[in-house]
N, C-alpha and C positions, 0 to 999 in steps of 0.2 A: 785825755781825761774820759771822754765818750767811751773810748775802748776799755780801758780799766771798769769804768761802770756796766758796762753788758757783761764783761767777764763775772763781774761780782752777781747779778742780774741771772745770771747763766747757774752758777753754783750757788744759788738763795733756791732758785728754781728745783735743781733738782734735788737739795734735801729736801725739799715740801714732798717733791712729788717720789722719794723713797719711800716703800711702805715703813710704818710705824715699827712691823716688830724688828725687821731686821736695825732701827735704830735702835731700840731701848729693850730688845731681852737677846740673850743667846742661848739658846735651843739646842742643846747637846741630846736632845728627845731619843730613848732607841737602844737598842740590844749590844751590849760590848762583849766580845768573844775573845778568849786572848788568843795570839799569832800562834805559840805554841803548845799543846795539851798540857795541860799541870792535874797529874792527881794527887792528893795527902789524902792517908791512911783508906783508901780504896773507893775514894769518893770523887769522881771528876768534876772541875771550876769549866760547869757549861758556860755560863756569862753571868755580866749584871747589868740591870737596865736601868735608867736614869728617866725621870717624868719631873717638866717644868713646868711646859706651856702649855694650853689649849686653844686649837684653832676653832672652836665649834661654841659658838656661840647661837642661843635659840635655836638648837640641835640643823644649822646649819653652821658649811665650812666657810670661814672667815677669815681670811689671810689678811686683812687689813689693820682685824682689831682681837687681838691675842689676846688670852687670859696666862696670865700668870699663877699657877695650880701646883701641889705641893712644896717643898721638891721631896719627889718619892723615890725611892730609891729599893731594890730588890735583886735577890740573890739563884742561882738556880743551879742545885749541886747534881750530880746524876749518878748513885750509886753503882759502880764498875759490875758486882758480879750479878744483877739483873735486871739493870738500865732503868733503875727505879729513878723518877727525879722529886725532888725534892725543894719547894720554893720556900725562902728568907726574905722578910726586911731588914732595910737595914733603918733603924728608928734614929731619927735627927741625923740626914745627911747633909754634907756641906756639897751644893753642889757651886762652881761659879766655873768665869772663861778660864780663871786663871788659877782654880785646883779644885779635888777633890777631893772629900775626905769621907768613908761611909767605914762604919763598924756596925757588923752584925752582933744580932744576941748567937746564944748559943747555937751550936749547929751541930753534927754528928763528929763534925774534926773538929770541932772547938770556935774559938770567937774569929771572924775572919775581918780582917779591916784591909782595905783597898786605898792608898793615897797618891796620886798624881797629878801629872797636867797634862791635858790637852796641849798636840803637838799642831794645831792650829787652831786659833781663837776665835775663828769667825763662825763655828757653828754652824748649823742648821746643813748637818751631813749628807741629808736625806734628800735633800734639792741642792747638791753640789755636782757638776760633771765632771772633777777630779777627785770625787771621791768615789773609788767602784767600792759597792757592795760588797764586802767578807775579805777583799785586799787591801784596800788601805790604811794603814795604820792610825787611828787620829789620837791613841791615848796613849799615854807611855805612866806605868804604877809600880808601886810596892805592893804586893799580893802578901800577907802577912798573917799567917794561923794561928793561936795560942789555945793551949790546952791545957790545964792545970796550971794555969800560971806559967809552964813553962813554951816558948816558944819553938814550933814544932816544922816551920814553913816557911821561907821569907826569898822572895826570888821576885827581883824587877822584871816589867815583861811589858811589851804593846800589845795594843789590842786592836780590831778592827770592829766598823761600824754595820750593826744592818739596823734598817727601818722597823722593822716588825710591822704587825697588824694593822 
Protein backbone atom coordinates (compact mmCIF):
# COMPACT_ATOMS: atom_id res chain seq x y z
CA UNK A 1 0.00 0.00 0.00
CA UNK A 2 2.95 2.44 1.04
CA UNK A 3 4.52 1.77 -2.42
CA UNK A 4 1.38 2.33 -4.36
CA UNK A 5 0.96 5.60 -2.50
CA UNK A 6 4.64 7.23 -3.38
CA UNK A 7 4.02 6.11 -6.81
CA UNK A 8 0.77 8.11 -6.73
CA UNK A 9 2.73 10.77 -4.54
CA UNK A 10 5.45 10.71 -7.29
CA UNK A 11 3.06 11.42 -10.57
CA UNK A 12 0.72 14.17 -8.23
CA UNK A 13 4.40 15.69 -7.95
CA UNK A 14 5.29 15.96 -11.27
CA UNK A 15 2.08 17.25 -12.92
CA UNK A 16 2.35 20.22 -10.39
CA UNK A 17 5.79 20.74 -11.09
CA UNK A 18 5.18 20.46 -15.26
CA UNK A 19 5.01 23.97 -16.59
CA UNK A 20 1.46 25.21 -17.01
CA UNK A 21 1.69 25.82 -20.89
CA UNK A 22 2.98 22.67 -21.97
CA UNK A 23 -0.37 21.35 -19.92
CA UNK A 24 -3.14 23.62 -21.16
CA UNK A 25 -2.06 25.32 -24.74
CA UNK A 26 -0.33 23.74 -27.91
CA UNK A 27 2.01 26.23 -29.52
CA UNK A 28 2.20 25.30 -33.08
CA UNK A 29 3.79 29.30 -32.94
CA UNK A 30 6.22 29.62 -36.38
CA UNK A 31 6.75 29.74 -40.21
CA UNK A 32 5.50 26.68 -42.31
CA UNK A 33 7.25 26.16 -45.55
CA UNK A 34 6.07 23.30 -47.68
CA UNK A 35 8.79 20.22 -48.52
CA UNK A 36 8.25 20.99 -52.05
CA UNK A 37 8.22 24.33 -54.22
CA UNK A 38 4.45 24.84 -55.30
CA UNK A 39 4.01 27.87 -57.66
CA UNK A 40 0.12 28.84 -59.33
CA UNK A 41 -0.08 31.06 -61.99
CA UNK A 42 3.69 32.71 -61.35
CA UNK A 43 3.24 33.25 -57.80
CA UNK A 44 5.49 30.98 -55.28
CA UNK A 45 3.54 29.53 -51.58
CA UNK A 46 6.78 31.00 -49.55
CA UNK A 47 4.92 29.83 -46.17
CA UNK A 48 2.27 30.50 -43.66
CA UNK A 49 2.67 31.37 -40.17
CA UNK A 50 0.39 30.36 -37.36
CA UNK A 51 0.44 32.92 -33.91
CA UNK A 52 -1.37 31.50 -30.49
CA UNK A 53 0.66 32.02 -27.65
CA UNK A 54 2.58 34.68 -25.96
CA UNK A 55 5.33 34.08 -23.74
CA UNK A 56 5.94 37.77 -22.72
CA UNK A 57 4.30 38.96 -20.23
CA UNK A 58 5.05 42.68 -18.69
CA UNK A 59 7.44 42.78 -21.67
CA UNK A 60 9.32 40.10 -19.95
CA UNK A 61 9.84 36.16 -21.15
CA UNK A 62 7.60 33.89 -19.18
CA UNK A 63 7.63 30.32 -19.88
CA UNK A 64 5.52 29.67 -16.85
CA UNK A 65 2.58 31.71 -17.56
CA UNK A 66 1.42 32.04 -21.37
CA UNK A 67 -0.96 34.15 -22.78
CA UNK A 68 -3.19 32.83 -25.20
CA UNK A 69 -3.26 35.76 -28.26
CA UNK A 70 -5.03 35.47 -31.53
CA UNK A 71 -5.06 32.87 -33.33
CA UNK A 72 -3.52 34.77 -36.21
CA UNK A 73 -2.69 33.37 -39.01
CA UNK A 74 -0.80 34.77 -42.50
CA UNK A 75 0.16 34.16 -45.85
CA UNK A 76 3.46 35.15 -47.85
CA UNK A 77 3.36 34.69 -51.61
CA UNK A 78 6.66 35.65 -53.58
CA UNK A 79 5.99 36.85 -57.19
CA UNK A 80 8.52 34.48 -59.43
CA UNK A 81 9.45 37.08 -62.10
CA UNK A 82 10.92 39.78 -59.50
CA UNK A 83 10.99 38.06 -56.19
CA UNK A 84 8.40 40.57 -55.05
CA UNK A 85 6.68 39.16 -51.81
CA UNK A 86 3.55 39.78 -51.00
CA UNK A 87 1.81 39.16 -47.28
CA UNK A 88 -2.08 37.86 -46.65
CA UNK A 89 -4.29 37.06 -43.57
CA UNK A 90 -5.87 34.72 -43.34
CA UNK A 91 -9.26 36.34 -41.28
CA UNK A 92 -10.87 33.63 -38.80
CA UNK A 93 -8.35 30.75 -38.71
CA UNK A 94 -9.05 27.45 -37.03
CA UNK A 95 -6.05 26.71 -35.55
CA UNK A 96 -6.04 23.50 -32.80
CA UNK A 97 -3.62 20.18 -32.13
CA UNK A 98 -5.86 18.29 -34.19
CA UNK A 99 -6.51 20.58 -37.57
CA UNK A 100 -6.38 23.32 -39.42
CA UNK A 101 -8.20 25.27 -41.29
CA UNK A 102 -7.16 29.01 -42.78
CA UNK A 103 -8.97 30.57 -45.96
CA UNK A 104 -7.46 33.61 -47.23
CA UNK A 105 -9.32 36.71 -48.84
CA UNK A 106 -8.31 37.38 -52.11
CA UNK A 107 -4.96 37.17 -53.32
CA UNK A 108 -3.24 37.68 -56.96
CA UNK A 109 -3.95 33.64 -57.72
CA UNK A 110 -7.23 33.68 -56.09
CA UNK A 111 -8.80 32.59 -52.53
CA UNK A 112 -6.09 30.07 -50.98
CA UNK A 113 -7.27 27.80 -48.22
CA UNK A 114 -4.89 25.53 -46.30
CA UNK A 115 -6.40 22.31 -44.37
CA UNK A 116 -4.59 19.69 -42.34
CA UNK A 117 -3.08 18.06 -39.38
CA UNK A 118 -0.34 18.27 -37.52
CA UNK A 119 1.81 14.98 -37.91
CA UNK A 120 2.61 15.34 -34.26
CA UNK A 121 0.43 16.91 -31.50
CA UNK A 122 2.52 17.87 -29.02
CA UNK A 123 3.63 21.20 -30.34
CA UNK A 124 5.90 23.65 -29.18
CA UNK A 125 8.50 22.72 -32.45
CA UNK A 126 10.67 25.31 -31.61
CA UNK A 127 12.11 23.68 -28.30
CA UNK A 128 11.90 20.20 -29.68
CA UNK A 129 15.41 18.29 -30.36
CA UNK A 130 13.59 15.97 -32.99
CA UNK A 131 12.53 18.47 -34.58
CA UNK A 132 15.46 20.10 -36.89
CA UNK A 133 14.66 23.33 -38.34
CA UNK A 134 13.45 23.45 -42.34
CA UNK A 135 13.68 19.21 -42.17
CA UNK A 136 11.28 18.11 -40.41
CA UNK A 137 7.98 17.52 -41.50
CA UNK A 138 5.40 18.42 -38.71
CA UNK A 139 2.32 19.43 -40.93
CA UNK A 140 0.82 17.42 -43.58
CA UNK A 141 -2.44 19.91 -45.83
CA UNK A 142 -4.51 20.55 -48.74
CA UNK A 143 -3.04 23.64 -50.48
CA UNK A 144 -6.15 24.69 -52.38
CA UNK A 145 -6.44 27.96 -54.90
CA UNK A 146 -9.85 29.06 -56.48
CA UNK A 147 -10.20 31.73 -58.78
CA UNK A 148 -13.38 32.63 -60.35
CA UNK A 149 -15.10 30.15 -58.67
CA UNK A 150 -13.29 27.84 -60.50
CA UNK A 151 -10.64 25.69 -58.76
CA UNK A 152 -7.24 26.35 -60.17
CA UNK A 153 -4.72 24.36 -57.42
CA UNK A 154 -5.22 21.53 -55.09
CA UNK A 155 -2.15 19.36 -54.16
CA UNK A 156 -1.59 17.63 -50.61
CA UNK A 157 1.87 18.53 -49.45
CA UNK A 158 4.03 18.69 -45.86
CA UNK A 159 5.47 21.15 -44.60
CA UNK A 160 8.33 21.85 -42.30
CA UNK A 161 8.71 24.01 -39.30
CA UNK A 162 11.23 27.22 -38.52
CA UNK A 163 10.89 29.52 -35.41
CA UNK A 164 11.09 32.83 -36.95
CA UNK A 165 11.91 35.95 -35.20
Amino acid sequence: MKRHLCKAVIVVLSIIAWPAFAQEFFDADGYYYPEEQIVVEGFRFDWFSLETVSYYNDGKLDYEHPRYIGPNASLLLVRTKDERKFSYRFPRPTIGKNKIFLTSVATPIGIVTIKGTFLDTRGMFWNRPDVIVMETPVFEGTLTVVRGGKRVYKKVGRFVFWEGD
